[in-house]
C-alpha positions in Angstrom: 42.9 89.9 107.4 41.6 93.0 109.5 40.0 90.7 111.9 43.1 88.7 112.4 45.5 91.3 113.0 42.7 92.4 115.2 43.4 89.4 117.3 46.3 88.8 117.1 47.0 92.6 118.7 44.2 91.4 121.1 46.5 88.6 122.2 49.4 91.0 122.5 47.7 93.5 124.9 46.2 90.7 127.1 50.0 89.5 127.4 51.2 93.4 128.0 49.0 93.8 131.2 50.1 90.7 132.4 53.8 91.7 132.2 53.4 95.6 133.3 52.0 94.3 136.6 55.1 91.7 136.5 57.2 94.8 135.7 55.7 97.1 138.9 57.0 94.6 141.3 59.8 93.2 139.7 63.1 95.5 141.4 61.3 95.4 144.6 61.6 91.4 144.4 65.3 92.2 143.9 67.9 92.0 146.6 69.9 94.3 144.6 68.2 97.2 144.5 69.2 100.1 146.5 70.4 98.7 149.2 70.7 101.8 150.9 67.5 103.6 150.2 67.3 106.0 147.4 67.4 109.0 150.0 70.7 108.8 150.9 73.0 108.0 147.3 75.0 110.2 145.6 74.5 110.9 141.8 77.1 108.9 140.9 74.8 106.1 141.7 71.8 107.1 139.5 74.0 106.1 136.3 71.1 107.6 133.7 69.9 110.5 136.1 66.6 110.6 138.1 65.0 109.9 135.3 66.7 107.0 133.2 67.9 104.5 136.5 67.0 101.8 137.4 68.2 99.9 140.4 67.3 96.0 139.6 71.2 94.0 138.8 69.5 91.2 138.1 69.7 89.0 134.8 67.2 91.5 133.7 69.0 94.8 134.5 69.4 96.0 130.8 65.8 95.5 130.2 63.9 97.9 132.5 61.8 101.3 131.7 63.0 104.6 132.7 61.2 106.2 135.3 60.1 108.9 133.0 58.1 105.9 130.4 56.5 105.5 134.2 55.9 109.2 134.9 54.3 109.4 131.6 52.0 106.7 131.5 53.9 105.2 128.4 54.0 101.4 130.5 51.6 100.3 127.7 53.9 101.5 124.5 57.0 100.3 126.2 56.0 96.7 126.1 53.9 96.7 123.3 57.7 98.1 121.7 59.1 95.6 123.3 57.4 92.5 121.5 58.7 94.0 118.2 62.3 93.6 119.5 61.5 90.4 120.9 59.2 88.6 118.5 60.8 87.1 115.5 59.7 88.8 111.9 57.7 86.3 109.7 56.6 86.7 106.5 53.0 87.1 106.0 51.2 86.6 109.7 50.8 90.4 111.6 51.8 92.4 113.4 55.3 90.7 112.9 55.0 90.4 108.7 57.5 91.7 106.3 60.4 89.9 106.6 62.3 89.2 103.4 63.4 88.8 100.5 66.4 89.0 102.1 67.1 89.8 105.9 69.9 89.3 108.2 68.6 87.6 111.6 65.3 86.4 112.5 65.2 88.7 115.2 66.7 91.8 117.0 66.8 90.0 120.1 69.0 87.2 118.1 71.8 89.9 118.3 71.3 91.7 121.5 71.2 88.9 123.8 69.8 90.2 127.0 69.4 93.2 125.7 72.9 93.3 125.7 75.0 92.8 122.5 76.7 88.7 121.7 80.0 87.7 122.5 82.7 86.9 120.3 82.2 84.0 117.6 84.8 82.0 116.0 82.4 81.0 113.1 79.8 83.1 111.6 76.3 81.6 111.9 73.7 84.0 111.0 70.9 81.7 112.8 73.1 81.2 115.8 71.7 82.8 119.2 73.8 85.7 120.5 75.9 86.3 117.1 75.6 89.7 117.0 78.8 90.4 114.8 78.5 91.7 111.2 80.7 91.4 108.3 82.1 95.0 106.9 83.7 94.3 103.8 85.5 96.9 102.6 88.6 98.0 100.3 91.8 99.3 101.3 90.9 102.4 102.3 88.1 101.3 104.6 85.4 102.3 102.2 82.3 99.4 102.5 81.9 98.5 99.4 79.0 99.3 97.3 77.6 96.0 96.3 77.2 94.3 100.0 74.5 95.1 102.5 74.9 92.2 105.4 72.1 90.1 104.8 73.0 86.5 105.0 69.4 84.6 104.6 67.6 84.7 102.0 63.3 84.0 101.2 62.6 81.5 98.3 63.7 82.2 95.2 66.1 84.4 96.5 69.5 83.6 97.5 72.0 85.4 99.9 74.8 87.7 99.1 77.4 85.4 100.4 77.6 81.7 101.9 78.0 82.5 105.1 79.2 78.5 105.6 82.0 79.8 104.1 83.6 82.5 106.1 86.4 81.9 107.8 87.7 83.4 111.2 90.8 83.1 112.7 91.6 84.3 116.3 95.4 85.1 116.8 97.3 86.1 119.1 99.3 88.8 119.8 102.4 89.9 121.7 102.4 94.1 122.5 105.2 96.2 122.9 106.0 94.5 126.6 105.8 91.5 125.9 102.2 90.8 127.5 103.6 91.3 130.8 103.1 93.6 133.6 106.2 95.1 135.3 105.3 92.8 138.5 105.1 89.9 136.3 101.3 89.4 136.1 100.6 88.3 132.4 97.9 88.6 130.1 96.6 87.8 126.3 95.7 89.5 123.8 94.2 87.9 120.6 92.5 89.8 117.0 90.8 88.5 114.3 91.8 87.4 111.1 88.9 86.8 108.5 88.6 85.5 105.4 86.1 85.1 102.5 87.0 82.9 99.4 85.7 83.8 96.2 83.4 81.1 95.3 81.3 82.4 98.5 80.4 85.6 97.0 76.8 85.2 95.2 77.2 88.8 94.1 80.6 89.8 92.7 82.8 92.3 94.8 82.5 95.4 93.4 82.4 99.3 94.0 80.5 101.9 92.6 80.4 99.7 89.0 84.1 98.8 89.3 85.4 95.1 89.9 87.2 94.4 92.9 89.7 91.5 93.6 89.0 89.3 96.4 92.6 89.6 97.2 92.0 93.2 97.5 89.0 92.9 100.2 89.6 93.7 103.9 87.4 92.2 106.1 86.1 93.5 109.6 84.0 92.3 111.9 81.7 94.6 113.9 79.7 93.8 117.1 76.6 95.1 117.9 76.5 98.3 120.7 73.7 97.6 123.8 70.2 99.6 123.3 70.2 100.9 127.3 70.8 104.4 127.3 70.6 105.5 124.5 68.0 107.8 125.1 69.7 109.6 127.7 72.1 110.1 125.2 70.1 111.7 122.5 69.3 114.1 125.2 72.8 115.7 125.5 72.3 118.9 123.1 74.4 119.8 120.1 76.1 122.3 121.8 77.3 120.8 124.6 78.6 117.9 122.2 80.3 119.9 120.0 81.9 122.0 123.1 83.5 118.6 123.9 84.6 117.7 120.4 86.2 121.8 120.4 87.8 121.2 124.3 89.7 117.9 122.9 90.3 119.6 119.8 93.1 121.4 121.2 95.0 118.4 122.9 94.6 115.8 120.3 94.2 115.1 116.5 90.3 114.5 115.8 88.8 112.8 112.9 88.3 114.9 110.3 85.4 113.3 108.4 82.7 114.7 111.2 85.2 117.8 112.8 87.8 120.3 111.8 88.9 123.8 112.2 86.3 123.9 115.6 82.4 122.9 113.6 81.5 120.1 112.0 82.1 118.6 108.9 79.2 116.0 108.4 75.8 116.2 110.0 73.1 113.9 109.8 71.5 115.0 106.6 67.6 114.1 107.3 67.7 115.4 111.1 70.2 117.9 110.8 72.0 116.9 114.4 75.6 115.5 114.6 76.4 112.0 114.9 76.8 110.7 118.4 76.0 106.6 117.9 77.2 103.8 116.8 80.9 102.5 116.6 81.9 104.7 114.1 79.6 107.7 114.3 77.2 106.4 111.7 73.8 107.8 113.5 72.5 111.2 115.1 69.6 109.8 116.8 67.7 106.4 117.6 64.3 108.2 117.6 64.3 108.0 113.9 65.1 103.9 113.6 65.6 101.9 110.5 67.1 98.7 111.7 63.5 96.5 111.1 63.9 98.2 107.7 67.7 97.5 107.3 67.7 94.1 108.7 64.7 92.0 108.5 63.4 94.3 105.1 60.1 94.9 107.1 58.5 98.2 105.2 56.9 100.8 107.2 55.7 104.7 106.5 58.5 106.4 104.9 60.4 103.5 104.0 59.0 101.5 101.2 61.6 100.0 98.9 63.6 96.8 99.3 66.9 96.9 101.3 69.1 95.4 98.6 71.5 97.3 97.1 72.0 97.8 92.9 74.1 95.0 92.2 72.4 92.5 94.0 68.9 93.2 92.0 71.3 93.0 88.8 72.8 89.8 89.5 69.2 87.8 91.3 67.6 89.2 87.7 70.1 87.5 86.2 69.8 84.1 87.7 67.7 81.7 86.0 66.9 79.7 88.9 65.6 83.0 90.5 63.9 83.7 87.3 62.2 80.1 87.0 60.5 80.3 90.0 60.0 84.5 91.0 56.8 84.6 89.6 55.9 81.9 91.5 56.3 83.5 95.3 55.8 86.7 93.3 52.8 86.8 90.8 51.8 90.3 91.3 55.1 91.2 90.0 54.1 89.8 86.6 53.9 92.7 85.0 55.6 92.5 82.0 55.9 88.4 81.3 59.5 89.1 81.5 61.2 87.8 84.7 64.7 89.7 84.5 62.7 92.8 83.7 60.8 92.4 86.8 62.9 90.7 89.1 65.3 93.8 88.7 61.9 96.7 88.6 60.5 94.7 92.0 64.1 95.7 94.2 64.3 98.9 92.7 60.4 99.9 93.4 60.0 102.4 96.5 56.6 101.6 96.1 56.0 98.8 98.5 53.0 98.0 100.3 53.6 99.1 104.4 53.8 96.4 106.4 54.7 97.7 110.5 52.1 99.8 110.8 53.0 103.6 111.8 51.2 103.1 115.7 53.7 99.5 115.8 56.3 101.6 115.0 56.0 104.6 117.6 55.8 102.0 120.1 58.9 100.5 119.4 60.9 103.7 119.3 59.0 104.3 122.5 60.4 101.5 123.9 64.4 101.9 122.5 64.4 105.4 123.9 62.6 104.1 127.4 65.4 101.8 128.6 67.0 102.3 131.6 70.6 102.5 133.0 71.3 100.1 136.0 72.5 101.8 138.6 76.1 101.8 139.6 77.1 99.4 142.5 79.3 99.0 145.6 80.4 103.1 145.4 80.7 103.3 148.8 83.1 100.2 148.8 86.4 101.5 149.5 88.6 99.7 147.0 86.0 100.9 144.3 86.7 104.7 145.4 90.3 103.8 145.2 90.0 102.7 141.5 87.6 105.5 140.8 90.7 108.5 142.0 93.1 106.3 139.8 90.8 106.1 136.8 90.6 109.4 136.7 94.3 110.4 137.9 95.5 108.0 135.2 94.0 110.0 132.8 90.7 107.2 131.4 88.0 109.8 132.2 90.0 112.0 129.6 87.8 110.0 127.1 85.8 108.1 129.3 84.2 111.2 130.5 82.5 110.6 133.7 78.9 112.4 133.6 76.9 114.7 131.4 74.1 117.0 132.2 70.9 116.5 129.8 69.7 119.1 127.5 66.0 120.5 126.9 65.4 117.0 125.1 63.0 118.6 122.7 62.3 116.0 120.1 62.3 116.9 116.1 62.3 115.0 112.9 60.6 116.4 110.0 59.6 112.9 108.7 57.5 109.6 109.5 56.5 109.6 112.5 56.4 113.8 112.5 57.9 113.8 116.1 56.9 117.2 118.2 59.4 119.5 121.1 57.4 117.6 123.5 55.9 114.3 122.1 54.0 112.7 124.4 54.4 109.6 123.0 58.0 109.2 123.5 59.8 109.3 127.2 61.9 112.7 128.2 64.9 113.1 129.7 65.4 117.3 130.6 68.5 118.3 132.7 69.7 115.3 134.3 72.7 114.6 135.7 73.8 111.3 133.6 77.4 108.9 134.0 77.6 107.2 130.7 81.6 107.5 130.9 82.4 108.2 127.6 83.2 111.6 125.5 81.3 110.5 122.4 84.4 111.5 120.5 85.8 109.5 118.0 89.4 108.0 118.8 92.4 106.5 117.5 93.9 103.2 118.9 96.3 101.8 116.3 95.1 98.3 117.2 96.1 95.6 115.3 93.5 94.6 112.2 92.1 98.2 113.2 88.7 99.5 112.7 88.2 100.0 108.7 88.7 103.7 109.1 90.7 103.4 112.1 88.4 105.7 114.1 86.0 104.1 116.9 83.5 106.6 119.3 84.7 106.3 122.7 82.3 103.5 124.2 79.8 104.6 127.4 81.1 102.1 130.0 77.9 102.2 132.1 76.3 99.0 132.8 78.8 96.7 131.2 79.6 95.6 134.2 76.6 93.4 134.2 77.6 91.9 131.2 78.0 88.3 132.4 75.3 88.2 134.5 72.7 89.5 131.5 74.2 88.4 128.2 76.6 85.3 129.9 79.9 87.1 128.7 82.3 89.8 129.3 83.6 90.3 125.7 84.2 94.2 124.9 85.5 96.0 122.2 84.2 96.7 118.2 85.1 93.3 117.6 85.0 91.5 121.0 88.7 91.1 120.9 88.4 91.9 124.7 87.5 88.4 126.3 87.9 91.2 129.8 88.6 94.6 131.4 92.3 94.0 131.6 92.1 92.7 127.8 90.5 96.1 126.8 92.6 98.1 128.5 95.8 96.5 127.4 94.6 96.8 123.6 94.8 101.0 124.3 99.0 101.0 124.3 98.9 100.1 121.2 102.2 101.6 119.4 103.4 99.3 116.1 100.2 99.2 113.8 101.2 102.5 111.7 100.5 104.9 114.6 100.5 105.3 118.1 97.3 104.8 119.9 95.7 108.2 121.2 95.6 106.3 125.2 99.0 105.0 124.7 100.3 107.4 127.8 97.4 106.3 130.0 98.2 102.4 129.3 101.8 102.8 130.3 100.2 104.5 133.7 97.6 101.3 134.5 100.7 98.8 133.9 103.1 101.1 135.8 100.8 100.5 139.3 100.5 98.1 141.5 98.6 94.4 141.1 96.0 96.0 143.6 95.6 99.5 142.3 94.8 97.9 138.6 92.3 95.4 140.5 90.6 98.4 141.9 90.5 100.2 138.8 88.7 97.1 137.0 86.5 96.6 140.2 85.5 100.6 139.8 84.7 100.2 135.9 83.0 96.7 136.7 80.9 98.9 139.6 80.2 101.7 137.1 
């Protein structure tokens, strides 16, 4: 077994120097880049700083390494990262072992098409290409409910937690508070989601914390996946200057109180002890410390070793005699007591696993999700573009959609797995640069219709997306892809009659106020950005 992971790692870094000489030439093959010679551009060009850019608007934009994975001789680690994002997960052959007993795709890359995230589905096919959308089932209040974690495939004799076959999704449409008309006539659409899940699909009975839970109680969501590019550009914004931006809007607007009140946070991340800056809804603090092999494919590693399932599912697959009758079957090490219920139930509640992505495998890949760059921004010295950038901002969208940041120290720590140092060379840095993510990384309310679950959503960055269609083959937006364009998304901000009114309500009734050409130039500016 040594001497085939041996070789099969062999295989892996025979392919990696192939590609990193690919990669050296690769923006210099495109007619895109720089068109003007690095010299002479403003910062507003070099969208993740000296460091994080990169200036190839090719198909291939999203996937490039910072400068600073070059500068620090980490070409190796990125792409050896970069297969385990790739690669689908099996379940026995290495270094891509470990997937099951239950997972949710085959392989990140299955949701984050072009390194991008999927467009919007109007059925939910876990094995389809480019669904990146997951199911949040929730109650009333938003709450997820305790007894679902969104796996939809399941490794013999296991079953999943729903039928996914089964899940229904309507798009409707919907008229806003003007009728989906601009004052010069111009019209638009606007269409939500409507989803539903029967009862009979549910393998695992709805419940919460213990307590029973009526389908007809259920809200449903659907949640798209957010684009890895970035992201660790982002990390390297410090806590203070974050938290001076949640205290700054503080004062003008109502802020969600689950992660800020009275000026200091009111949730941290409890196992890095920073705040939460990622993710739709403010779920994560960093991406340095990454659990999605973990939470979606069930691939153990150091300092994760139990199953991914939660309580209720190990009760009910114990339960099942057609699990039962054939467990020990796929599982005869787990014959430990002759009695299947007894140790289908102790097998998903062991955090005793054995390891299966090696801790080196691991490093690498985090090297790689922090060493993505930012494509550059484009046609800034166009003169329509400059137009829409003054009106983006005199409209009042850089309120949110802050324009730049300036990078912290970047010093890396995490007292766990993999026991990351200030200054760890294995990872990329990104010290004091001057970064244009356009976003505030504040957490907003739009009073959309079939909200978010909680109805507050992080301000999205909005660099790069305008490469979306070229890179991914769509220009779907939003938590949901609701958005099927810019106009879509910025329409679905005025929002008024859905129990509140939308926090960029005032700023929607200024973009349909203008002119048909000033609201072109603002979309050309975002679609430039």
């Amino acid at each position: 077994m040594n001497q085939m992971r041996y070789n099969t790692k062999a295989l892996f870094l025979s392919a990696a120097g192939i590609l990193l000489g690919l990669l050296s030439t690769s923006c210099q093959k495109d007619p895109g880049c720089d068109p003007k010679g690095e010299e002479e551009l403003a910062d507003e060009w070099y969208a993740g700083g000296r460091l994080g850019t990169t200036f190839n608007s090719t198909a291939s934009a999203y996937e490039d390494p910072t400068p600073a994975i070059e500068e620090a001789g980490l070409e190796f680690q990125f792409k050896m990262g970069e297969f385990f994002f790739e690669r689908p997960f099996n379940s026995s052959q290495r270094p891509f072992n470990g997937r099951g007993p239950l997972y949710s795709r085959p392989s990140c890359e299955t949701c984050h098409i072009g390194y991008g995230h999927g467009w919007r589905i109007t059925k939910f096919d876990p094995k389809e290409w480019g669904n990146s959308t997951e199911l949040e089932i929730c109650n009333a209040d938003g709450d997820l409910l305790s007894f679902f974690s969104p796996k939809f495939q399941g490794m013999p004799p296991f079953k999943s937690y729903l039928d996914p076959s089964k899940v229904e999704i309507n798009w409707l449409e919907y008229t806003d508070d003007w009728g989906n008309t601009f004052p010069d006539g111009e019209k638009y659409s606007l269409i939500y989601p409507e989803v539903k899940i029967p009862e009979d699909a549910y393998y695992v009975k709805p419940s919460h914390h213990g307590k029973p839970v009526a389908v007809e109680d259920i809200m449903i969501r659907l949640k798209n996946a957010i684009p890895f590019f970035g992201n660790g550009l982002i990390e390297a914004i410090s806590d203070e200057d974050l938290l001076a931006q949640w205290q700054h809007e503080a004062q003008f607007t109502e802020l969600d109180p689950s992660r800020f009140a009275n000026g200091q946070w009111t949730a941290i991340d409890s196992i890095t002890m920073r705040p939460f800056r990622f993710g739709h809804f403010l779920e994560l603090s960093t991406f340095t410390f990454d659990t999605q092999h973990w939470a979606n494919f069930n691939v153990t590693r150091p300092g994760l070793t139990s199953v991914n399932v939660t309580k209720e599912y190990a009760l009910t697959a114990s339960k099942d005699p057609e699990v039962q009758a054939e467990f020990y079957r796929y599982y005869p090490e787990w014959n430990k007591t002759g009695d299947p219920e007894k140790d289908i139930y102790n097998y998903f509640m062991s955090n005793d696993h054995p390891e299966e992505m090696q801790l080196e495998d691991y490093v690498n890949y985090m090297t790689w999700l922090r060493g993505l760059a930012v494509p550059a921004a484009r046609h800034m010295d166009d003169p329509v573009v400059q137009r829409g950038k003054k009106l983006f901002t005199e409209i009042g969208c850089a309120t949110c959609h802050r324009p730049s940041w300036t990078t912290g120290e970047d010093l890396l720590t995490y007292p766990g797995e993999p026991q990351y140092t200030p200054n760890d060379p294995r990872m990329p840095h990104y010290p004091h640069q001057t970064i244009w993510p356009y976003t505030d990384l504040v957490s907003h309310r739009l009073y959309m219709k079939n909200d978010v679950r909680k109805g507050w959503i992080r301000t999205p960055p909005l660099w790069g997306k305008g490469l979306m269609r070229i890179c991914t083959g769509h220009d779907d937006r939003l938590y949901d892809a609701r958005a099927r364009n810019v106009i879509e998304a910025i329409m679905w901000h005025g929002c008024s009659r859905e129990g509140g009114v939308s926090q960029a309500r005032w700023t929607t009734e200024k973009f349909r106020e203008l002119k048909r050409e000033d609201r072109e130039a603002i979309v050309k500016f975002i679609e430039a950005i």
